[in-house]
C-alpha positions as a printed Julia matrix, in Angstrom:
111×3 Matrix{Float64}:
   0.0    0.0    0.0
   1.35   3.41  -1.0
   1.82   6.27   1.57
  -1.37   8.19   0.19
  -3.4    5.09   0.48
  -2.34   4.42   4.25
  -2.93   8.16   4.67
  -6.33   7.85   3.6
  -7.16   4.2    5.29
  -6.28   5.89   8.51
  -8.06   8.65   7.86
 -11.77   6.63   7.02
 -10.48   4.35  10.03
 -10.3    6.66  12.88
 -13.11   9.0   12.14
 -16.73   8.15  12.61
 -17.77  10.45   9.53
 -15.6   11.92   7.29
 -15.52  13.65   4.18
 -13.08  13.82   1.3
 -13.6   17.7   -0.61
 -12.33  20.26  -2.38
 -11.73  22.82   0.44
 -12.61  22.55   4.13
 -16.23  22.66   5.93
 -15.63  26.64   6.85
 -14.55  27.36   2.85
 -15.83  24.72   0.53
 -14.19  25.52  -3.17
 -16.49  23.37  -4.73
 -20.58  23.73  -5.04
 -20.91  19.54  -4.82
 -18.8   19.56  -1.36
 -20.63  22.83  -0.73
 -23.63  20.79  -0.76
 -22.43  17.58   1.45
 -21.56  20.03   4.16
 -24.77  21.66   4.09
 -26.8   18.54   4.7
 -23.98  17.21   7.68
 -24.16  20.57   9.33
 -27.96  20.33   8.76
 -28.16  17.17  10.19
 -25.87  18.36  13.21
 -23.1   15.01  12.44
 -20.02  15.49  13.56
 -17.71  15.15  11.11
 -14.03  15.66   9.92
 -13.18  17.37   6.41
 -10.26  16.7    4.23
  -8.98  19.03   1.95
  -7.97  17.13  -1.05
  -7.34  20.13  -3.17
  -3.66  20.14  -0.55
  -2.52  17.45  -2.93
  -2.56  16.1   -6.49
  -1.67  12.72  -5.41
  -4.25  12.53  -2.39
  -7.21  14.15  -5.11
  -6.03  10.92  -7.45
  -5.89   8.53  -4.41
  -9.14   8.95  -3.33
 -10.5    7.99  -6.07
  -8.54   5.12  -6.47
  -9.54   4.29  -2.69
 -12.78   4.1   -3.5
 -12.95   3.37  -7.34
 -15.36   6.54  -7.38
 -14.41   9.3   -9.81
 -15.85  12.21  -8.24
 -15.31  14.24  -5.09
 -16.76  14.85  -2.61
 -17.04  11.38  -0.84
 -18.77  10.77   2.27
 -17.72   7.7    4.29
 -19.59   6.79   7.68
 -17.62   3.94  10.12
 -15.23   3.02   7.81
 -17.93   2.37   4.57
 -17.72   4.49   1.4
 -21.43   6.6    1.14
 -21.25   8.05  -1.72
 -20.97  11.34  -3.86
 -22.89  14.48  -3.44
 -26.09  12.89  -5.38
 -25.96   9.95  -3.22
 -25.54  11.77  -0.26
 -28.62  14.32  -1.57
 -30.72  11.79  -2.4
 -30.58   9.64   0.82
 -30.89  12.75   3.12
 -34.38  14.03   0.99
 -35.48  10.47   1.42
 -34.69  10.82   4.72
 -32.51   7.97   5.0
 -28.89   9.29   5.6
 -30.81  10.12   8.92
 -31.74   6.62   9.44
 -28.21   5.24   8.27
 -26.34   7.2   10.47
 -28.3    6.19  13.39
 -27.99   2.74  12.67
 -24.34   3.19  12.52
 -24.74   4.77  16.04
 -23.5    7.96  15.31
 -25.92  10.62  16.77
 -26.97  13.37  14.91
 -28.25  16.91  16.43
 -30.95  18.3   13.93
 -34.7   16.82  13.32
 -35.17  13.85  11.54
């Protein structure tokens, strides 16, 4: 496994939630990671951001992680979500909600 791929394995490992975007929570530099941090912060998940715009290699690794060709990319526990219309979809359905809280990680807002 290459450095980037450990990097990111750790990273999916030892948080609960995290998301791989272009820019950070506070300053997203794309409108598709815009929108996965909307719904999160909606939801009130915490959740840990990763800038992959800091690196070619980590933007190409990523995908390669996953075999998913588009950023963002949510992953919950250790499981690849999804992209932003994944991640869209399942919270108008109302079942990123659901998912989360059968993963056991709490989240603040309504349901």
């Amino acid at each position: 496994m290459s450095g980037i791929n450990e990097y990111i394995d750790n990273e999916v490992k030892s948080n609960d939630v995290v998301v791989f975007m272009k820019g950070t929570p506070g300053f997203p530099q794309c409108g598709f990671s815009g929108q996965v941090v909307q719904i999160l912060d909606y939801i009130g998940v915490d959740y840990k951001g990763v800038d992959v715009l800091t690196s070619n290699e980590l933007r190409q690794g990523i995908k390669d992680y996953s075999n998913w060709p588009t950023i963002p990319q949510l992953y919950v526990k250790g499981e690849f979500v999804g992209g932003c219309d994944i991640i869209r979809e399942m919270f108008q359905a109302g079942e990123l909600q659901s998912y989360l809280a059968e993963k056991g990680i709490s989240a603040k807002g309504a349901a």
